[in-house]
C-alpha positions as CSV (number, residue, x, y, z in Angstrom):
1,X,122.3,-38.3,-24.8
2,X,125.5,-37.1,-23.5
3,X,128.1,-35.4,-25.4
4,X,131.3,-36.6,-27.4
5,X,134.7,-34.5,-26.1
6,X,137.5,-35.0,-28.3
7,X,140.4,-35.3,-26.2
8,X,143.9,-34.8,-26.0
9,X,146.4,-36.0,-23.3
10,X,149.2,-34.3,-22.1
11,X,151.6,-35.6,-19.4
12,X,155.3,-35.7,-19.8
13,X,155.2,-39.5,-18.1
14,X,154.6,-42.5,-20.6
15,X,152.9,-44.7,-17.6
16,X,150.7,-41.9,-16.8
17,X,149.5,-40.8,-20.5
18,X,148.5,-44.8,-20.7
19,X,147.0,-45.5,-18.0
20,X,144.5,-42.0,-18.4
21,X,144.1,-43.5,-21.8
22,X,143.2,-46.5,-20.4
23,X,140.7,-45.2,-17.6
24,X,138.8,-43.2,-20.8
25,X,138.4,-45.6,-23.0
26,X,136.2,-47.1,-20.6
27,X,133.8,-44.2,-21.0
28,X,133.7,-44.0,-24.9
29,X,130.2,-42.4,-25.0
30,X,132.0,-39.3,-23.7
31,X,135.4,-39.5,-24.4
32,X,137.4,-39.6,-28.0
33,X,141.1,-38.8,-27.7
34,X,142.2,-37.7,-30.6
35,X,146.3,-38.2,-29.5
36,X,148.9,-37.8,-26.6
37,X,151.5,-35.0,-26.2
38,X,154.7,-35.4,-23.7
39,X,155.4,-31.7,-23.4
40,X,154.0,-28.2,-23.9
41,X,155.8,-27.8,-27.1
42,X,154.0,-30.9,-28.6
43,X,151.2,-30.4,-26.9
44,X,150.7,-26.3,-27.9
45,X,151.1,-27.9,-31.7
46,X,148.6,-30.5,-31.6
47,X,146.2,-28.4,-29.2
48,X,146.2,-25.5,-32.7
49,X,146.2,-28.4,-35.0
50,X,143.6,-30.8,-33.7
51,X,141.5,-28.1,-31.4
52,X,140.2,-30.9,-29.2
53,X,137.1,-29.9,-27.2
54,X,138.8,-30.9,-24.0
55,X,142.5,-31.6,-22.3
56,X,143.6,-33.5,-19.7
57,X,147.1,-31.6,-18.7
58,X,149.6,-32.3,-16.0
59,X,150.8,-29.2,-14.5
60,X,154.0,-29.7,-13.8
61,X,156.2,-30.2,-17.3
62,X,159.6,-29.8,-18.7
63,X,160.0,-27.5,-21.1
64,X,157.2,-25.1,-19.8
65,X,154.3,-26.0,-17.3
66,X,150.7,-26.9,-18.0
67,X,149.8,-23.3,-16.9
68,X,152.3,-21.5,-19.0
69,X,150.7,-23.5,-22.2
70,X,147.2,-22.2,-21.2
71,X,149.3,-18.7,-21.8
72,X,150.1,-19.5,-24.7
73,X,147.3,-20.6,-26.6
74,X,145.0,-19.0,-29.0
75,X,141.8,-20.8,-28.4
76,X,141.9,-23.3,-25.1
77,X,139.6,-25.9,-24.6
78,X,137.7,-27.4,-21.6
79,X,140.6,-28.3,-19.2
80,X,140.9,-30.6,-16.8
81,X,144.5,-30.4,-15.0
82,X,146.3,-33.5,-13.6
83,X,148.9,-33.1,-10.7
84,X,150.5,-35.2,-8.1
85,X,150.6,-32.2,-5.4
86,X,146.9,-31.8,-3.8
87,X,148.6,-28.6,-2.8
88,X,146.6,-27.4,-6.6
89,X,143.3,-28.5,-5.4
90,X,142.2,-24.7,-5.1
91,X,138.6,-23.2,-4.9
92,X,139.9,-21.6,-8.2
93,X,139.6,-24.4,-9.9
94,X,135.8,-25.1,-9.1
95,X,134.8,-22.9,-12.1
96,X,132.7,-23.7,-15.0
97,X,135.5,-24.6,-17.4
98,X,138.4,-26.1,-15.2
99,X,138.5,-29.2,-13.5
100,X,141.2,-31.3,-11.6
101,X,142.7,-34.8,-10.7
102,X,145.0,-35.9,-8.0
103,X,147.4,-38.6,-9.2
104,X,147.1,-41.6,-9.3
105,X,143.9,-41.1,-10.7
106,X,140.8,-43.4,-9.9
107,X,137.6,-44.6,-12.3
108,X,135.3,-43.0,-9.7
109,X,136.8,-39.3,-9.9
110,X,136.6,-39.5,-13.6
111,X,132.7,-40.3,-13.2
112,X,132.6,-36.9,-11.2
113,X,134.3,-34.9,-13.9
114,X,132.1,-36.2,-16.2
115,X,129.2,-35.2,-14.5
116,X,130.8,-32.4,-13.9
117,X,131.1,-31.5,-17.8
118,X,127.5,-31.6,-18.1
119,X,127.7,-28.3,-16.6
120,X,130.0,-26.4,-18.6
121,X,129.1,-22.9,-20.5
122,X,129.4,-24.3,-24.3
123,X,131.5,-21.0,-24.9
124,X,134.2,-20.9,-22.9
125,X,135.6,-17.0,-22.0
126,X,140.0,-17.3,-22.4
127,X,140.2,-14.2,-20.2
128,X,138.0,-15.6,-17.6
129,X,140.3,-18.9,-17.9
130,X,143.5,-16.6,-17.9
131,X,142.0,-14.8,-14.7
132,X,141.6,-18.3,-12.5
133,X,144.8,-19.6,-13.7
134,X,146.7,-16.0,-12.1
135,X,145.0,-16.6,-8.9
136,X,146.0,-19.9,-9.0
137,X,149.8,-19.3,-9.5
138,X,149.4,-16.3,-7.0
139,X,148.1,-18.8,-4.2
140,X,150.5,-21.5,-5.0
141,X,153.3,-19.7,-3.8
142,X,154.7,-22.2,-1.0
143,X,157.6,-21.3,0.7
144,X,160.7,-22.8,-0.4
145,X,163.1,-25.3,1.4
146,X,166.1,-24.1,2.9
147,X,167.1,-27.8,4.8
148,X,165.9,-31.2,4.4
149,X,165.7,-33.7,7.1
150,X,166.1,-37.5,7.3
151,X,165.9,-40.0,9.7
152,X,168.8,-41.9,10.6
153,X,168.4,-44.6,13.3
154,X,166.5,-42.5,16.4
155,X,168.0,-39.6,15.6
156,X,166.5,-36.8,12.8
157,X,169.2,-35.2,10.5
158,X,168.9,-31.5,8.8
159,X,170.9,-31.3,5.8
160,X,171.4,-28.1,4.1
161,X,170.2,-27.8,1.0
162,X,173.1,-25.7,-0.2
163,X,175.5,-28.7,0.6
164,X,172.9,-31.5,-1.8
165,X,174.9,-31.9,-5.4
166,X,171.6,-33.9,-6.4
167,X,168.8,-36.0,-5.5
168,X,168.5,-39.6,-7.2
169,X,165.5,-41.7,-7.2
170,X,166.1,-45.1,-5.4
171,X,163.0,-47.8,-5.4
172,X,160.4,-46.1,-3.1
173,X,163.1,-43.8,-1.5
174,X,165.7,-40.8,-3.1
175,X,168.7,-40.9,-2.3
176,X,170.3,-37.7,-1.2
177,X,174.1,-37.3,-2.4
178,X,175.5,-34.1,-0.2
179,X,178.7,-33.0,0.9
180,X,178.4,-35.1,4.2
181,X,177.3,-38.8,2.7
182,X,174.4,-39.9,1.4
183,X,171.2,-40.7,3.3
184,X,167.4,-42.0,2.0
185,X,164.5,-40.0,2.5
186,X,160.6,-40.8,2.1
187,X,160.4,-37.8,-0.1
188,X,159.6,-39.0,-4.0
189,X,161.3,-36.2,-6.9
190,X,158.6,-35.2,-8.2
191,X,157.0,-33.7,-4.6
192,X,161.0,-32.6,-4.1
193,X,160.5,-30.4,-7.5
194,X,157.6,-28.8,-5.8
195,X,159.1,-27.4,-2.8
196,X,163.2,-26.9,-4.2
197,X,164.5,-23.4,-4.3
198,X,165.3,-22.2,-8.2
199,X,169.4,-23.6,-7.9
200,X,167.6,-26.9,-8.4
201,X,166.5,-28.3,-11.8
202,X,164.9,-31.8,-12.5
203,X,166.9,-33.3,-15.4
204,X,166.1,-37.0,-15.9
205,X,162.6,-38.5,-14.5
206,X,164.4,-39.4,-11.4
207,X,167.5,-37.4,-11.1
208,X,167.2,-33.4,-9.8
209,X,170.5,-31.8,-9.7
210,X,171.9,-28.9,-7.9
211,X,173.0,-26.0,-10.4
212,X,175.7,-24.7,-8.0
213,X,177.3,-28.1,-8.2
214,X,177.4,-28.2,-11.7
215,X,180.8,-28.3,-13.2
216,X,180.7,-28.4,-17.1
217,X,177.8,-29.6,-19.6
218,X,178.4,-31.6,-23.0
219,X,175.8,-31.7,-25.5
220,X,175.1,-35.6,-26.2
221,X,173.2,-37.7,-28.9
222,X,169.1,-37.9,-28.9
223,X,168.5,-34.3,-27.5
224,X,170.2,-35.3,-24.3
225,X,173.3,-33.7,-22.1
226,X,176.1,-35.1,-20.0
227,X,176.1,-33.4,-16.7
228,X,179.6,-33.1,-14.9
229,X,179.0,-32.4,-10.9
230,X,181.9,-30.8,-9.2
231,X,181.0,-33.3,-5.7
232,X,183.6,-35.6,-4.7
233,X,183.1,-37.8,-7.1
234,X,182.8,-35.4,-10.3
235,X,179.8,-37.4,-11.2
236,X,178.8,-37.5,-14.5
237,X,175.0,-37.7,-15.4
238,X,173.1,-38.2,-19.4
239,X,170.1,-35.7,-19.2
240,X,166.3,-37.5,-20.1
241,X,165.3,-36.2,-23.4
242,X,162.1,-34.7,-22.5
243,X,164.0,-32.2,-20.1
244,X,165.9,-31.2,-23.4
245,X,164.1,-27.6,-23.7
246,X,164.1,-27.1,-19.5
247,X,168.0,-27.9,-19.7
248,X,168.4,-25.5,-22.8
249,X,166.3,-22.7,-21.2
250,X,168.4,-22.7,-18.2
251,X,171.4,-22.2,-20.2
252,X,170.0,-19.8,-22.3
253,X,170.4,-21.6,-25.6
């Protein structure tokens, strides 16, 4: 008889929490999720209050990443990390208490991890845990992007980062707003927030600004900001929420 993981989800986007939720449920002989957390703050609560036996946990978070939670907690449970970027999908992680899954993530590679459970130490070391995430973060180091290029017609544009106020999703493209005109590139935000130097910070879902371009910032209603640009157009952008703590950290509130 196999055994029952309480569960807890962690991801910072809605669609993704759900449809995890929804890929579990289909395996409720392994699988009881206790809740859902959108952050490492809520998730660091209700991983001390509820002590799930496992987590499924993006990596890449506002407020703090999935690895600085693991940092932070005082007992951590089986993990399995999620992550868009298959730039993660390290040896490290083949360990007896870690696992990952590349989004989008499929029925079939949550079969493996469950298989993969069945061969877990019951008591899980935090140091030895704490010891493959630092190896991890030490082999991640990707070098950063100094230009980005686009294609425009039959001719391939380099645009200098330094001149990009922001990046704004558009359908299946982002748009690129810089001090030239704006162009389109294949490139989605979230595998942009990857690979941008520091001077870049994701503020909204689909909006990454440039923090040399910023002007002046007003604090707004429902833990949000209004972002002033100082591009041609002084644009004028209202923060997500859950980038609230990201936005606050960078200003040192």
């Amino acid at each position: 008889m196999s055994k029952l993981y309480t569960t807890l989800i962690i991801d910072d986007e809605a669609p993704a929490r759900e449809g995890l939720q929804n890929l579990l449920h289909q395996f409720p002989k392994t699988f009881a999720i206790l809740n859902t957390a959108k952050n490492g703050i809520e998730a660091k609560e209700k991983i001390n209050s509820l002590k799930p036996d496992l987590i499924f946990l993006d990596i890449e978070m506002p407020g703090f990443t999935g690895f600085e939670l693991i940092k932070q907690l005082e007992t951590i449970p089986i993990i399995v990390f999620c992550t868009a970027y298959d730039q993660y999908s390290l040896a490290a992680f083949e360990t007896n208490s870690i696992d990952y899954l590349v989004k989008p993530v499929k029925l079939e590679r949550i079969e493996k991890t469950i298989k993969k459970l069945k061969s877990f130490e019951k008591n899980i070391s935090s140091d030895q845990i704490l010891k493959v995430l630092h190896e991890i973060e030490r082999k991640k180091e990707v070098k950063k992007m100094t230009t980005i290029t686009v294609k425009k017609q039959d001719k391939i544009i380099f645009i200098k980062l330094e001149e990009v106020a922001f990046f704004e999703s558009d359908s299946n493209y982002v748009n690129i707003h810089s001090l030239s005109g704006n162009y389109l590139s294949s490139e989605t935000i979230a595998n942009l927030e990857t690979k941008l130097p520091n001077n870049f910070i994701r503020i909204h879902r689909g909006i990454i600004i440039n923090k040399d371009f910023v002007n002046d910032i007003q604090k707004y209603f429902n833990s949000r900001f209004i972002i002033t640009l100082n591009d041609k157009k002084a644009t004028s952008i209202t923060s997500g929420r859950s980038y609230n703590e990201s936005i606050k950290s960078w200003m040192n509130l």
